[in-house]
C-alpha positions as CSV (number, residue, x, y, z in Angstrom):
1,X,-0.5,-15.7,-13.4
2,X,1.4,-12.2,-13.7
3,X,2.8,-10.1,-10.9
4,X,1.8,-6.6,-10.5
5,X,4.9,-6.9,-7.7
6,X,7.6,-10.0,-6.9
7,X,10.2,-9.9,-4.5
8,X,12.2,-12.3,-3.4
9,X,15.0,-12.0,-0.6
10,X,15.2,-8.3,-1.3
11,X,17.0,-6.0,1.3
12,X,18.3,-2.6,0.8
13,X,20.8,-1.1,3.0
14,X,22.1,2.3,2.9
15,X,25.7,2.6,4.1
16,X,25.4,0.2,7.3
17,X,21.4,1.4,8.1
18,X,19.0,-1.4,6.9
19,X,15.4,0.3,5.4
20,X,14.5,-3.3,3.7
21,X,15.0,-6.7,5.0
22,X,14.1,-10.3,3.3
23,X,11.5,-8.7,1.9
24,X,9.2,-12.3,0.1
25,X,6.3,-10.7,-1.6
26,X,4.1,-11.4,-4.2
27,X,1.3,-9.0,-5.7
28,X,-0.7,-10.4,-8.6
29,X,-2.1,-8.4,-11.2
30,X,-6.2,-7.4,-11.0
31,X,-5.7,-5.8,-7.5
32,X,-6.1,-3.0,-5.8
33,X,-3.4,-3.5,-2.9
34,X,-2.7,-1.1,0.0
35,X,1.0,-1.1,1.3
36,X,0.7,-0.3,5.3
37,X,2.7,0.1,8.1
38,X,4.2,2.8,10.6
39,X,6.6,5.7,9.7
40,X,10.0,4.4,8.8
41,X,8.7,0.4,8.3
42,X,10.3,0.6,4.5
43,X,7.1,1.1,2.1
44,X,8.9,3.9,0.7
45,X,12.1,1.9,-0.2
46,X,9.9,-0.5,-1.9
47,X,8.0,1.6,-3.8
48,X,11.3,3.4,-5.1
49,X,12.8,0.0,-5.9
50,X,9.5,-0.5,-7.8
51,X,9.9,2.2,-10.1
52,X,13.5,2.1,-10.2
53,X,14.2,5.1,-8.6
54,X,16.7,2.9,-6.2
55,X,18.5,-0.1,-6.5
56,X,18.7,-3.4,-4.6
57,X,21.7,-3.9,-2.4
58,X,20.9,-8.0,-2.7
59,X,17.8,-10.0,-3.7
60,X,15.9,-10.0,-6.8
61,X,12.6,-7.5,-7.7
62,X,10.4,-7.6,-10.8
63,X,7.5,-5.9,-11.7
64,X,5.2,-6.8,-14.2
65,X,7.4,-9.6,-14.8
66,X,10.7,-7.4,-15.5
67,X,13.1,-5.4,-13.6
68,X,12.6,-2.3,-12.9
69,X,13.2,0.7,-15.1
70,X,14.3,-2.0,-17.8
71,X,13.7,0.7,-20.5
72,X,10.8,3.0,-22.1
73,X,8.5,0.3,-22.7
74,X,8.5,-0.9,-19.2
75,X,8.6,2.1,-17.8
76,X,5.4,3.3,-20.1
77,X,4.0,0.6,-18.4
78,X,4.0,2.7,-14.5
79,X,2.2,5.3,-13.3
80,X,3.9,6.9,-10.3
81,X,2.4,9.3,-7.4
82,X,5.5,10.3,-4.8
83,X,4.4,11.5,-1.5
84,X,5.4,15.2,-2.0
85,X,2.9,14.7,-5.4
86,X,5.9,16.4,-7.1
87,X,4.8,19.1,-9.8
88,X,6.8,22.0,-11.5
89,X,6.0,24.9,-9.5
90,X,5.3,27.8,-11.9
91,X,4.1,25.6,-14.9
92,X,0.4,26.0,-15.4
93,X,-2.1,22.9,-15.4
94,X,-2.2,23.1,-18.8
95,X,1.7,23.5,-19.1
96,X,1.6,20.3,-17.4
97,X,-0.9,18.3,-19.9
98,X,1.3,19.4,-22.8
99,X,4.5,17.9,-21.1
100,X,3.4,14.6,-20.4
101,X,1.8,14.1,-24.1
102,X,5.5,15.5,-24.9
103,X,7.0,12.4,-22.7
104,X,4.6,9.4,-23.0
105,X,4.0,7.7,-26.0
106,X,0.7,6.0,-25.1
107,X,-0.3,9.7,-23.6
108,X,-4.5,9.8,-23.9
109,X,-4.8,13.7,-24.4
110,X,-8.9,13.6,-23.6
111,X,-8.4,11.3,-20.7
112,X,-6.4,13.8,-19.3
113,X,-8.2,17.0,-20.5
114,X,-11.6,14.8,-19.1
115,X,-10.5,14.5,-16.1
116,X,-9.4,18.1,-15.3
117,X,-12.5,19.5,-16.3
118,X,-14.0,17.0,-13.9
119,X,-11.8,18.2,-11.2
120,X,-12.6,21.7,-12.0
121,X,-8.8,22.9,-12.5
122,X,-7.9,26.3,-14.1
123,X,-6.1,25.1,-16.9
124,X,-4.1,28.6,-16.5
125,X,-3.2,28.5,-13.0
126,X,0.2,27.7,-12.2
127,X,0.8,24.3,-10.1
128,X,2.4,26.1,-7.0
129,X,-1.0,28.2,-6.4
130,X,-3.2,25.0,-6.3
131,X,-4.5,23.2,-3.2
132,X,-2.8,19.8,-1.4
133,X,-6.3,18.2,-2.8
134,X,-5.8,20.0,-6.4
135,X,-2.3,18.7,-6.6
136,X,-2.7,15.3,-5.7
137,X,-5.5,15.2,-8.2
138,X,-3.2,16.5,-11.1
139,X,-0.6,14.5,-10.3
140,X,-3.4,11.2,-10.2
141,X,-3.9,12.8,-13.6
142,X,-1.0,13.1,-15.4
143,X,-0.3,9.3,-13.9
144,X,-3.4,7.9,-15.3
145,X,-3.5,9.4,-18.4
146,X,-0.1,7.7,-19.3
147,X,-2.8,4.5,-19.9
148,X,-0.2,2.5,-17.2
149,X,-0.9,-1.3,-16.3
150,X,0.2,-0.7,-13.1
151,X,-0.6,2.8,-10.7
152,X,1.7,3.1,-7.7
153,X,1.0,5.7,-4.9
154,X,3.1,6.5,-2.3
155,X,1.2,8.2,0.7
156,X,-1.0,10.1,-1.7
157,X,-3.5,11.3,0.4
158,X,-1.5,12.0,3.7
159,X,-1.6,15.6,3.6
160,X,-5.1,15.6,2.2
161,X,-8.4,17.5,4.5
162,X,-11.0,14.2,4.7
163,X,-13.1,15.8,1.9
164,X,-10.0,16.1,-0.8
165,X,-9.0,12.2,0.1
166,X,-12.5,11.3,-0.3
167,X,-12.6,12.9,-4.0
168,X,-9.2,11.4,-4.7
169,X,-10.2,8.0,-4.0
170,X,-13.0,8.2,-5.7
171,X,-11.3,9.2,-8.6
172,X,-8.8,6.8,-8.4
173,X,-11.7,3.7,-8.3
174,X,-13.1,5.3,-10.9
175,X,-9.9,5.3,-13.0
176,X,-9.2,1.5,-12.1
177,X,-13.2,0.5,-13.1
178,X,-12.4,2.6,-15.8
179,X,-8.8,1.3,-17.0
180,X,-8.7,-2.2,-15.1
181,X,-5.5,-0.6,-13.5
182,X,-3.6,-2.8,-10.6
183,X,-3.0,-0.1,-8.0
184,X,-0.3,-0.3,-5.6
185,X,-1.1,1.9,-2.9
186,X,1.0,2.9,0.5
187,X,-1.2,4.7,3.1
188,X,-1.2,4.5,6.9
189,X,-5.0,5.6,6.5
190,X,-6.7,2.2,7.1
191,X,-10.4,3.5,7.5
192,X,-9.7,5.1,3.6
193,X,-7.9,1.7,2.5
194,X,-10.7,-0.4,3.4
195,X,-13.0,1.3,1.0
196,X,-11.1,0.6,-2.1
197,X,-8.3,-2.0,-1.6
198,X,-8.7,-6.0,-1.7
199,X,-5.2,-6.8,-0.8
200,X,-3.2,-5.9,1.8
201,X,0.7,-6.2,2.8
202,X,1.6,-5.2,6.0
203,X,5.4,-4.0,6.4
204,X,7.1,-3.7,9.7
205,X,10.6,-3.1,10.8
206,X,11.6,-3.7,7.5
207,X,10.1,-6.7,6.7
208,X,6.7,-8.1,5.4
209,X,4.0,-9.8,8.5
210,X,1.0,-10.3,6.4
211,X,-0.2,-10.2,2.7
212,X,-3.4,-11.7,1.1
213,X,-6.8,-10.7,-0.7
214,X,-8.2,-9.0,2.3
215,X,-11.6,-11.2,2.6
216,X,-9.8,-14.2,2.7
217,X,-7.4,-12.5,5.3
218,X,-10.1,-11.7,7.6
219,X,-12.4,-14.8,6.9
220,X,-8.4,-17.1,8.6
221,X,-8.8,-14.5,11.5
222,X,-11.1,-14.2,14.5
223,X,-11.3,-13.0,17.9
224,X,-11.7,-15.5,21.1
225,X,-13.0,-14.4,24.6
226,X,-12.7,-16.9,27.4
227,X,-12.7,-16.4,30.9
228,X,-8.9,-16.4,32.4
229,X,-6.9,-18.5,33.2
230,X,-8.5,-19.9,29.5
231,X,-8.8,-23.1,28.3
232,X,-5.3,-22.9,26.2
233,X,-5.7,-26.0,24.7
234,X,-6.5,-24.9,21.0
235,X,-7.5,-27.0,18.3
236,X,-5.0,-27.8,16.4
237,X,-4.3,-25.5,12.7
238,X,-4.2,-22.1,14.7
239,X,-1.7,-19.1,15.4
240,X,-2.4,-17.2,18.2
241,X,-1.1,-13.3,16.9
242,X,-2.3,-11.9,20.2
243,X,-3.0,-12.2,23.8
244,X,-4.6,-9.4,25.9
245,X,-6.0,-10.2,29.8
246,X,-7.2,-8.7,32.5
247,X,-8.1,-10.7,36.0
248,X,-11.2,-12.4,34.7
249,X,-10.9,-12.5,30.6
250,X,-8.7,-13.2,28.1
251,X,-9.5,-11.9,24.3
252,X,-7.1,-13.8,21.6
253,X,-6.5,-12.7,18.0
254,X,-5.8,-16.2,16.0
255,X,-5.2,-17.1,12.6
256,X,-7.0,-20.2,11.8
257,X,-7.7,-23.0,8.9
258,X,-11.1,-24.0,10.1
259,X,-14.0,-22.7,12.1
260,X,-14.1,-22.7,16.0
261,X,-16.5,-25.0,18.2
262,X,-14.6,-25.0,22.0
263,X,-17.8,-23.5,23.6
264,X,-14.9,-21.8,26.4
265,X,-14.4,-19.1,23.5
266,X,-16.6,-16.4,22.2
267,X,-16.1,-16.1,19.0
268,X,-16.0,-13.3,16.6
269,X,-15.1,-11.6,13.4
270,X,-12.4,-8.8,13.5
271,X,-12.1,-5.6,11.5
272,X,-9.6,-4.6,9.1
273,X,-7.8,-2.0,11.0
274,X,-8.1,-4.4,13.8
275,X,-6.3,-7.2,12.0
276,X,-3.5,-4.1,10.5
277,X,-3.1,-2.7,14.2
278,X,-2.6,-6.5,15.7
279,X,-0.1,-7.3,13.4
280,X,2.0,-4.2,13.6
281,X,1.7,-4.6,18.0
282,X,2.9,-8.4,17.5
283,X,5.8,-6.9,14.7
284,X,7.0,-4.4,17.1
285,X,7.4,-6.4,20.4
286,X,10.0,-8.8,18.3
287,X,11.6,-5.7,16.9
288,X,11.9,-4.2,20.7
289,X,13.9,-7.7,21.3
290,X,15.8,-8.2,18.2
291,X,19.9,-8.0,18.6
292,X,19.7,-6.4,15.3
293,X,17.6,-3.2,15.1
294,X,15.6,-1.7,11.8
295,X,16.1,1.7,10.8
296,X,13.6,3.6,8.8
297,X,13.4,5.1,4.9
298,X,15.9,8.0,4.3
């Protein structure tokens, strides 16, 4: 099976500050995955060691089964959305069209002129009078219409009013129905992630907790509610992730292999920002008592 992403012992330091630890990750091709975690966990680093915008200091990455930047094929291969959705200032929309057929060999000229009319860009207004929304959406566009394999977004929609992140989802999904695009995508937005991603990675301090197809994720994950002190004897085949109590309760978050029958436990499903917020708590904590301390993206 090909890899939309594969990492393997990758770490990147800059000077003596680490942004990316042991990072073990793979992504398969066919997915829409969202990259989460807090400010400063490293998604950033990765994404710019993706598209070879940085370089490893050890470990190995490959995407779409080469290294990154390998040359004009592989990197005809990438569509790329920074988080500052980077345009040329006083070059107009249409300015903008014309230099990406100029620089893409596989460049679909009506894809992209499609989609702006959809969007409902002036074709003659420059790029530095458009809205956040308007921006992202012509950067999405000049991305897609490169016809890329593989779409990576870095925070896309951060700066984006609910409405404008709503229409560029929407016209990302439509894109990947529309290309059968693998999407990379790094948001701390979880309530937008959920509506169009099925994989997840979570990344904290540096390093990867969690990754998966999200049903099968959340399927290996449910909440138990017991009275306290609890019946701790689990069965065997599960990892408690967390452990909240007050004097009469106690509600645990555990990974498990099998379903639950102690009749001590309630038992239910949990949500995905539940799952996302659970692991980053657990990630933290060991951080907080870790000799050797993370330090965030540059």
């Amino acid at each position: 099976m090909r890899c939309a992403l594969e990492t393997q012992g990758l770490a990147k330091l800059y000077g003596h500050r680490l942004a990316l630890a042991d990072c073990t990750l793979t992504i398969p091709t066919g997915h829409v995955a969202a990259l989460v975690g807090p400010n400063g966990a490293g998604k950033t680093t990765l994404l710019h060691l993706a598209v070879g915008l940085l370089a490893p200091t050890r470990g190995a990455i490959r995407v779409l089964g080469e290294s990154p930047a390998r040359g004009a094929r592989q990197l005809a291969q990438l569509g790329f959305v920074a988080q500052e959705t980077p345009l040329y200032e006083d070059m107009s929309v249409a300015d903008h069209l014309r230099f990406g057929g100029s620089l893409n060999p596989s460049w679909d000229r009506e894809l992209a002129e499609r989609r702006v009319d959809q969007i409902g860009l002036d074709r003659a207004q420059r790029a530095g009078a458009l809205s956040g929304g308007q921006r992202a959406q012509l950067a999405l566009t000049l991305a897609i219409a490169k016809r890329p394999q593989l779409l990576i977004l870095d925070e896309p929609v951060a700066r984006l009013d609910p409405l404008a992140r709503r229409e560029f989802l929407q016209q990302l999904m439509e894109a990947v129905a529309e290309q059968g695009l693998s999407v990379i995508l790094s948001s701390h937005l979880v309530s937008d992630l959920e509506r169009v991603c099925d994989y997840l990675v979570i990344l904290v301090s540096s390093r990867v907790q969690l990754a998966g197809e999200i049903d099968s994720l959340l399927d290996s994950h449910r909440q138990l509610t017991g009275p306290r002190p609890g019946p701790w004897g689990l069965p065997e085949g599960q990892e408690v992730i967390e452990a909240t109590h007050t004097d009469r309760q106690s509600t645990l978050l555990v990974r498990t292999d099998g379903p639950i029958l102690d009749p001590n436990w309630g038992v239910d499903r949990i949500g995905l920002e539940d799952l996302v917020l659970a692991y980053m708590r657990r990630a933290g904590r060991s951080a907080a008592h870790s000799p050797m301390a993370s330090t965030v993206d540059p």
